[in-house]
PAROVEX-372750 format. One record per residue (C-alpha): z, y, x; residue number from 1. Coordinates in steps of 0.001 Angstrom, whole numbers, plus 500000, padded with zeros to 6 digits. Layout:
<rs>
((Z,Y,X),NUM)
...
</rs>
This chain:
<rs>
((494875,508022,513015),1)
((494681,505463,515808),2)
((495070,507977,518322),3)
((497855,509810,516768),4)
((501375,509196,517988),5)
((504039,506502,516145),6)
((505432,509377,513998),7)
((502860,511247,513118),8)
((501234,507486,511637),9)
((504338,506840,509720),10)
((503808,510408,508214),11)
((500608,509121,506964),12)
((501614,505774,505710),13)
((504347,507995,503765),14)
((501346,509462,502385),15)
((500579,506283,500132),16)
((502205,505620,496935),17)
((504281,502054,497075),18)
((502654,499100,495594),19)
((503633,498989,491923),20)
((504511,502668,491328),21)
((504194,504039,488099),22)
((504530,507349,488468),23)
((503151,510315,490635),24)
((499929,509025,491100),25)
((496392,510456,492059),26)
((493642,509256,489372),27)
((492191,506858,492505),28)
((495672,505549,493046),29)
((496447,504555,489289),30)
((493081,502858,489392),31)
((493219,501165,492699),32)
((496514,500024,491493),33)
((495262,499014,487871),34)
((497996,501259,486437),35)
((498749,500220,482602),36)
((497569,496965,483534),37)
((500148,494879,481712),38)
((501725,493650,484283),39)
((505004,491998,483948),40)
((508076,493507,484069),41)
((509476,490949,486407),42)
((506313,491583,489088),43)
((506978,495320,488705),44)
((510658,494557,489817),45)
((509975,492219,492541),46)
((507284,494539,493270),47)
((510387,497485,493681),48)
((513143,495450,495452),49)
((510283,493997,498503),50)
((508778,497481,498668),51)
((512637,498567,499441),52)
((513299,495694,501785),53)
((510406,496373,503529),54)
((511168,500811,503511),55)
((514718,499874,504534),56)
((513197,497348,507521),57)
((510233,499518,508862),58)
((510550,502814,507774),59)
((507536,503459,506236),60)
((505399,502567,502951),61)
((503803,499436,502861),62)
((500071,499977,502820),63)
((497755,496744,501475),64)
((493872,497267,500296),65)
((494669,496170,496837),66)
((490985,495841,495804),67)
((491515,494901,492411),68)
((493680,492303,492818),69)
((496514,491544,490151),70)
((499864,492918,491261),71)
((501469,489434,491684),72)
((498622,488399,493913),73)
((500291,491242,496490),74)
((503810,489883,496241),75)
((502683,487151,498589),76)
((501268,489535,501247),77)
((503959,491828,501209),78)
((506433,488673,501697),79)
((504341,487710,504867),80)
((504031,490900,506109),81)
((507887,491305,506357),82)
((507994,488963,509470),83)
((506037,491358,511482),84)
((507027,493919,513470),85)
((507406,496986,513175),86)
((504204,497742,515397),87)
((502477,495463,514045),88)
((503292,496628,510315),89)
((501902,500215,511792),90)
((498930,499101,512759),91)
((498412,496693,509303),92)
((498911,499599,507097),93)
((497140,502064,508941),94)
((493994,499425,509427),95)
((494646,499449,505376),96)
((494156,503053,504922),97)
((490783,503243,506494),98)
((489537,500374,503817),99)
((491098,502547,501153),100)
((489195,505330,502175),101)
((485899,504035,503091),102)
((486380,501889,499819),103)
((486439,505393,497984),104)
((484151,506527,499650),105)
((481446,503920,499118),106)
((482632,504446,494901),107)
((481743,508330,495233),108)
((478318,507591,495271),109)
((477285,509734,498170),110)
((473788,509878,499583),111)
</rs>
């Protein structure tokens, strides 16, 4: 991923749903992303409207490790995040997507 050039690493930050999504997710995604959680309707929507700003200002998904946290505990990062640049953003999510994946990994149980 590192080595890959700038567009090809936006293709795979497209790859990721956006924080908050309902719909169209894998079974890891809804999970990571405690789908049905009974979250607020008010996070969900500021959820939507920064995950726009931030599409509209970098062109690409923003990509967080989520971990479990509560939704509205991501509203903070995302809000930070939108000061970066856009190579910095590029680098954030894709440093992201590796703790995804070793994160599902590690769950998979594998000897």
């Amino acid at each position: 991923m590192n080595t890959a050039d700038y567009e090809n690493q936006v293709k795979i930050l497209a790859a990721h749903p956006m924080i908050g999504q309902t719909k169209n997710l894998s079974a890891h995604s809804a999970k990571e992303q405690g789908s049905g959680d009974g979250t607020p309707a008010e996070v969900i929507e500021l959820l939507a409207v920064l995950n726009k700003e931030y599409q509209d200002k970098f062109g690409f998904c923003f990509v967080v490790f989520v971990n479990g946290r509560p939704k509205k505990d991501i509203i903070p990062v995302l809000e930070s995040r939108l000061g970066n640049t856009k190579e910095e953003e590029c680098k954030e999510g894709l440093k992201a997507m590796v703790l995804i994946a070793e994160d599902r990994f590690k769950k998979m149980n594998v000897a």
